[in-house]
GUKOLTOR-356610 format. One line per field, with one value per residue (C-alpha): residue in three letters; x negated, y, z. Coordinates in Angstrom, 1 decimal, m for minus. Each point is the difference from the previous one (the first is absolute). Last residue first. Example, Ala and Ser with C-alpha at 12.3 -4.5 7.8 and 13.67 -1.06 7.14 Angstrom:
% residues 2
aa = c(SER | ALA)
X = c(m13.7 | 1.4)
Y = c(m1.1 | m3.4)
Z = c(7.1 | 0.7)
This chain:
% residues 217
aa = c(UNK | UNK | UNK | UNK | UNK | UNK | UNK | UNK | UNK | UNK | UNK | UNK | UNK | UNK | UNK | UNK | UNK | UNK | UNK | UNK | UNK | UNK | UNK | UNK | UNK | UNK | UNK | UNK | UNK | UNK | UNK | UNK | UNK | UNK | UNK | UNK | UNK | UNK | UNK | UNK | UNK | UNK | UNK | UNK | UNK | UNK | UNK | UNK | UNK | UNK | UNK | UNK | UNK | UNK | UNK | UNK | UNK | UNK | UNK | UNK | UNK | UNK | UNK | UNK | UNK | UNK | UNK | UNK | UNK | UNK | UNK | UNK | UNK | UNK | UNK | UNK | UNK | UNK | UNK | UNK | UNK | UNK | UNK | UNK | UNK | UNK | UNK | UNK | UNK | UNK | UNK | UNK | UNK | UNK | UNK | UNK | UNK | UNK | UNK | UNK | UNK | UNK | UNK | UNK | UNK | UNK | UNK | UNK | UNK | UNK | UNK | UNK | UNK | UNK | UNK | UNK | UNK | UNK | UNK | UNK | UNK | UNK | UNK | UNK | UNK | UNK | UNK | UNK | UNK | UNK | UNK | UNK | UNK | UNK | UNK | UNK | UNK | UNK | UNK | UNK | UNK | UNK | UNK | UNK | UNK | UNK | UNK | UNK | UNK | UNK | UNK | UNK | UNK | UNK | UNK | UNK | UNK | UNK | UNK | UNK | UNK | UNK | UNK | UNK | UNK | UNK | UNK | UNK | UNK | UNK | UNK | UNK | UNK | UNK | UNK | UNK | UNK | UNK | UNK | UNK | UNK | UNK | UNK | UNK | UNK | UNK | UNK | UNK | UNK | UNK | UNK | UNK | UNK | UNK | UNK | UNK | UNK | UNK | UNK | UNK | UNK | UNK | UNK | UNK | UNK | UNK | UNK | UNK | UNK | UNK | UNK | UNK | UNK | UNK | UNK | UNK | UNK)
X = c(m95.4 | m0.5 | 1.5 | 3.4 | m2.0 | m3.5 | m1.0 | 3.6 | 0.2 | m3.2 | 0.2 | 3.4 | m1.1 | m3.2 | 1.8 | 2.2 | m2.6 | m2.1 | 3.2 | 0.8 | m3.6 | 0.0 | 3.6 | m0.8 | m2.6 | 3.2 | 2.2 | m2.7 | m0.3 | 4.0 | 0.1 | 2.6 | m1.1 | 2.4 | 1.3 | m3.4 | 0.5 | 2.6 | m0.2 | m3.7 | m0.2 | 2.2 | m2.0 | m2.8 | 1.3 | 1.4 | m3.5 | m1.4 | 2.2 | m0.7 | m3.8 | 0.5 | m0.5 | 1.3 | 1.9 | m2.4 | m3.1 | m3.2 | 0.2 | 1.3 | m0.2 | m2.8 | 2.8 | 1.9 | m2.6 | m0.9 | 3.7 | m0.1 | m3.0 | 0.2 | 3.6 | 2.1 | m0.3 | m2.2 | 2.4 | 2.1 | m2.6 | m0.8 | 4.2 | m0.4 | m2.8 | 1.4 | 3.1 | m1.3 | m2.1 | 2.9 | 2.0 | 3.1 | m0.7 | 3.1 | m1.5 | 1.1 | m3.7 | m2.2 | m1.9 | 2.4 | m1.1 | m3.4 | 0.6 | 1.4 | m3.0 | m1.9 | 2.1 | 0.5 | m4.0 | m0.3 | 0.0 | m2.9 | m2.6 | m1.8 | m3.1 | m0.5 | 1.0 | 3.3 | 0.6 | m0.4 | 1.9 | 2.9 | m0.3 | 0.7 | 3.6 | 0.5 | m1.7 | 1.5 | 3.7 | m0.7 | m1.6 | 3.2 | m0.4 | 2.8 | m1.1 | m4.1 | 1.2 | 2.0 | m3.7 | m2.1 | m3.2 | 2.1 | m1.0 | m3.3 | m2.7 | 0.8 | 1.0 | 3.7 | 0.8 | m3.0 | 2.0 | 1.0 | m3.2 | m2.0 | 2.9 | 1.6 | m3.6 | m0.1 | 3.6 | m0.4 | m3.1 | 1.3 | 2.7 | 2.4 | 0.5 | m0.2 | m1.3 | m2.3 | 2.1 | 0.7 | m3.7 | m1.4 | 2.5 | m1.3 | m3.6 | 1.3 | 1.6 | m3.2 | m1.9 | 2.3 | 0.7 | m3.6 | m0.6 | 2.6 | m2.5 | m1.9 | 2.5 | 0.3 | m0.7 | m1.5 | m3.9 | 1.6 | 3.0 | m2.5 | m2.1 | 2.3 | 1.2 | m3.1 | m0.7 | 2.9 | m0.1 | m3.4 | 2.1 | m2.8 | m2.5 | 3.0 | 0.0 | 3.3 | m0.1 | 1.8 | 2.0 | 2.1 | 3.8 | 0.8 | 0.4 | 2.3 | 3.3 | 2.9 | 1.8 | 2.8 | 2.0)
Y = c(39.1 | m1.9 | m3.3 | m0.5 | m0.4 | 0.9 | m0.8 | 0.4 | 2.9 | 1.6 | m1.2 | 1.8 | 3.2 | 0.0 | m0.7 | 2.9 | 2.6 | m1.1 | 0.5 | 3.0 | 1.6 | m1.4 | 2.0 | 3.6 | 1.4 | m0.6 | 2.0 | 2.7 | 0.8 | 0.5 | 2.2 | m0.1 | m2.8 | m0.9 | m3.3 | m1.5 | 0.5 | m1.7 | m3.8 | 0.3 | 2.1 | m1.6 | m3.8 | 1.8 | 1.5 | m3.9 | m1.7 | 2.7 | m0.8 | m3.7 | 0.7 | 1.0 | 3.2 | 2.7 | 2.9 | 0.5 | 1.1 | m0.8 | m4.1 | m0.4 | 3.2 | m1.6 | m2.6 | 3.1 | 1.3 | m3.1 | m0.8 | 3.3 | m0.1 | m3.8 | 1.8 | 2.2 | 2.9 | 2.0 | m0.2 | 2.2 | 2.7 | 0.0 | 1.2 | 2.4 | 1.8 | 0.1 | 1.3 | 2.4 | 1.2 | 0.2 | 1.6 | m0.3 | m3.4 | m1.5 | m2.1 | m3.5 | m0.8 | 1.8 | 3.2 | 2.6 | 2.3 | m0.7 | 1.0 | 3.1 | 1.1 | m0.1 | 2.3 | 2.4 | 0.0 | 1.0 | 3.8 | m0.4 | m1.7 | m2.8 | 2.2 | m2.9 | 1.8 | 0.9 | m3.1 | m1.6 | 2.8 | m0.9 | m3.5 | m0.5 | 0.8 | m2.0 | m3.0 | m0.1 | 0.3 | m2.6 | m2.1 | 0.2 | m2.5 | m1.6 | m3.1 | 1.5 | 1.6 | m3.1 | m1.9 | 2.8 | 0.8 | 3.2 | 0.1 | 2.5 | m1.9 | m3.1 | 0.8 | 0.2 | 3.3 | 0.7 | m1.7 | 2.6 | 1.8 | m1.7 | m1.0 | 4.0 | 1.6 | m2.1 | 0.5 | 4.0 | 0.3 | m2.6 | 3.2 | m1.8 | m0.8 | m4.0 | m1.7 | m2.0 | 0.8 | m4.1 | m0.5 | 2.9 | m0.9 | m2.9 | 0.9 | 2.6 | m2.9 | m2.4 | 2.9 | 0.6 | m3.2 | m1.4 | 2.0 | m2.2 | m2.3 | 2.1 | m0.8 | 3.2 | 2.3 | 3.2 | 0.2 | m1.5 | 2.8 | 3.1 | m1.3 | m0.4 | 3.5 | 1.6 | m1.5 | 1.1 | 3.6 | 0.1 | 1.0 | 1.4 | m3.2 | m1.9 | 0.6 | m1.3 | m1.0 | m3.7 | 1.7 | 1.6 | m0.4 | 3.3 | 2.8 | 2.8 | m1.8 | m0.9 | m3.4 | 1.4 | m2.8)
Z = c(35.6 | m3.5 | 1.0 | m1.6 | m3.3 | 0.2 | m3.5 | m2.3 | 2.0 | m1.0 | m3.6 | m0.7 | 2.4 | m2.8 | m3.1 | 0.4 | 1.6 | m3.3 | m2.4 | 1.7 | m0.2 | m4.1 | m0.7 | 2.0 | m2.2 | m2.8 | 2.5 | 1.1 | m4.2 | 0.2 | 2.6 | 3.2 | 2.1 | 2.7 | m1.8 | 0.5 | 3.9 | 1.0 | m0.5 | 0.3 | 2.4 | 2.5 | m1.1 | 1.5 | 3.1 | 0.7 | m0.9 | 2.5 | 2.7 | m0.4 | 0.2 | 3.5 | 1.6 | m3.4 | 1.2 | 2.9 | m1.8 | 0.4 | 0.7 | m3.4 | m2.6 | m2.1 | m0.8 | m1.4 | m2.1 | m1.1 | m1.5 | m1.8 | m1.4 | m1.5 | m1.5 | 1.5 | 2.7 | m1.9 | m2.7 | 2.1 | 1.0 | m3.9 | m1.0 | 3.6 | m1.9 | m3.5 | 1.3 | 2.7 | m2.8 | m2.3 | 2.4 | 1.6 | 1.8 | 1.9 | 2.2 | 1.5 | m1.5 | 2.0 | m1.9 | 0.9 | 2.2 | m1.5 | m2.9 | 1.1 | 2.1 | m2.3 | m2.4 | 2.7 | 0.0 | m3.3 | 0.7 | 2.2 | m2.4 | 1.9 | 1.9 | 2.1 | 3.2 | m1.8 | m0.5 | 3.7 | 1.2 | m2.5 | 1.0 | 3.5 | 0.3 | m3.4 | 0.7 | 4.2 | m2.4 | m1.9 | 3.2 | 1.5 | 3.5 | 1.3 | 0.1 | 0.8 | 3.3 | 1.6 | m0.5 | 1.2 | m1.8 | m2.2 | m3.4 | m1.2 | 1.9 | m1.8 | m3.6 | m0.7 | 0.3 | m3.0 | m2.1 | m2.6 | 0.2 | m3.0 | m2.5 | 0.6 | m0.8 | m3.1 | m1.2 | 0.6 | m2.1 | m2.5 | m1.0 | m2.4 | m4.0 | m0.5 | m2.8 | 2.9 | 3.0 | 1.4 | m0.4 | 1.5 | 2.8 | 0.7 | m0.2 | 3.1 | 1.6 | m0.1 | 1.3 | 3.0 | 1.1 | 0.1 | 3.5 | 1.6 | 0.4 | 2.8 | 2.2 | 0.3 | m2.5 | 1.8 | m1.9 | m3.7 | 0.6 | 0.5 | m2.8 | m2.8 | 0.9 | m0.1 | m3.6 | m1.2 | 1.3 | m1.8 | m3.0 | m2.4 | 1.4 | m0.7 | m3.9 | m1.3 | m4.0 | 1.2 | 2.7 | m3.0 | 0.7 | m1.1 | 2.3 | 0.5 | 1.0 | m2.2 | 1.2 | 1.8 | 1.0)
């Protein structure tokens, strides 16, 4: 993994009106996320990642652009309206299509662009990061799948996505990530962020089935 980039972990001393790419950015994806609940994602990710960098030597520019874009194929308007469509649908690659043109319009520096694009290629967790943006990025995508986050996320995801129709689908996608996902995380800071979320998710799918049983649907 190649952890020498140009830029230290420094958000903290940013100046956004000198990068008003930032600012553009955050408000392209709040106007097309859809549901408008899957605004939060991005936000929460990128304070994620702060968190999981801090000590850290890598180019936040690239990280930053990479947690705003990197969903964009799954925001209504962007995926396919047809049910057949949207199973097959690659919103990594729909992200990646879209967002150099998006960058450049934003005046995001052009030569880190590949970078962006990187991360995003391999944000989801059955990715093989090669980067230590990509790493830090897919590390905070993954805890955003565990914990009180994690399981609101995915009830959020009932009657608007087709993976998840009853709540018994969604118990099932949740006990997956919890059996699989903590093992996925690569750096040591994401691990110990990692122990209170599965601790929550745990206590959580215990209560819920002592409370519905056989009768969840």
């Amino acid at each position: 993994m190649n952890t020498m980039t140009d830029t230290t972990n420094t958000t903290d001393k940013k100046n956004t009106t000198d990068q008003p790419y930032r600012a553009a950015l955050e408000t392209y994806i709040a106007t097309h996320a859809k549901p408008t609940h899957k605004f939060g994602h991005q936000p929460r990710l990128y304070a994620l990642t702060q968190q999981i960098g801090h000590g850290l030597t890598y180019d936040d520019d690239v990280v930053f652009a990479a947690v705003w874009l990197h969903d964009l194929g799954v925001f209504i308007g962007h995926r396919p309206e047809d049910e057949a469509a949207l199973k097959t649908w690659d919103h990594v690659a729909y992200a990646i299509e879209k967002a150099p043109a998006l960058l450049t319009e934003f005046c995001f520096p052009e030569d880190k662009i590949p970078a962006v694009l990187e991360v995003i290629r391999t944000h989801q967790p059955h990715d093989k990061p090669l980067t230590i943006e990509a790493t830090i990025a897919r590390d905070a995508d993954i805890l955003e799948q565990l914990g009180a986050i994690g399981i609101t996320r995915t009830l959020a995801k009932l009657g608007s996505d087709t993976r998840f129709e009853t709540f018994t689908e969604a118990h099932t996608a949740l006990k997956k990530h919890l059996t699989i996902l903590p093992s996925q995380l690569q750096l040591e800071t994401s691990k110990a962020l990692a122990t209170p979320r599965i601790a929550i998710m745990q206590t959580f799918l215990d209560t819920l089935e002592a409370e519905a049983g056989p009768n969840l649907y």
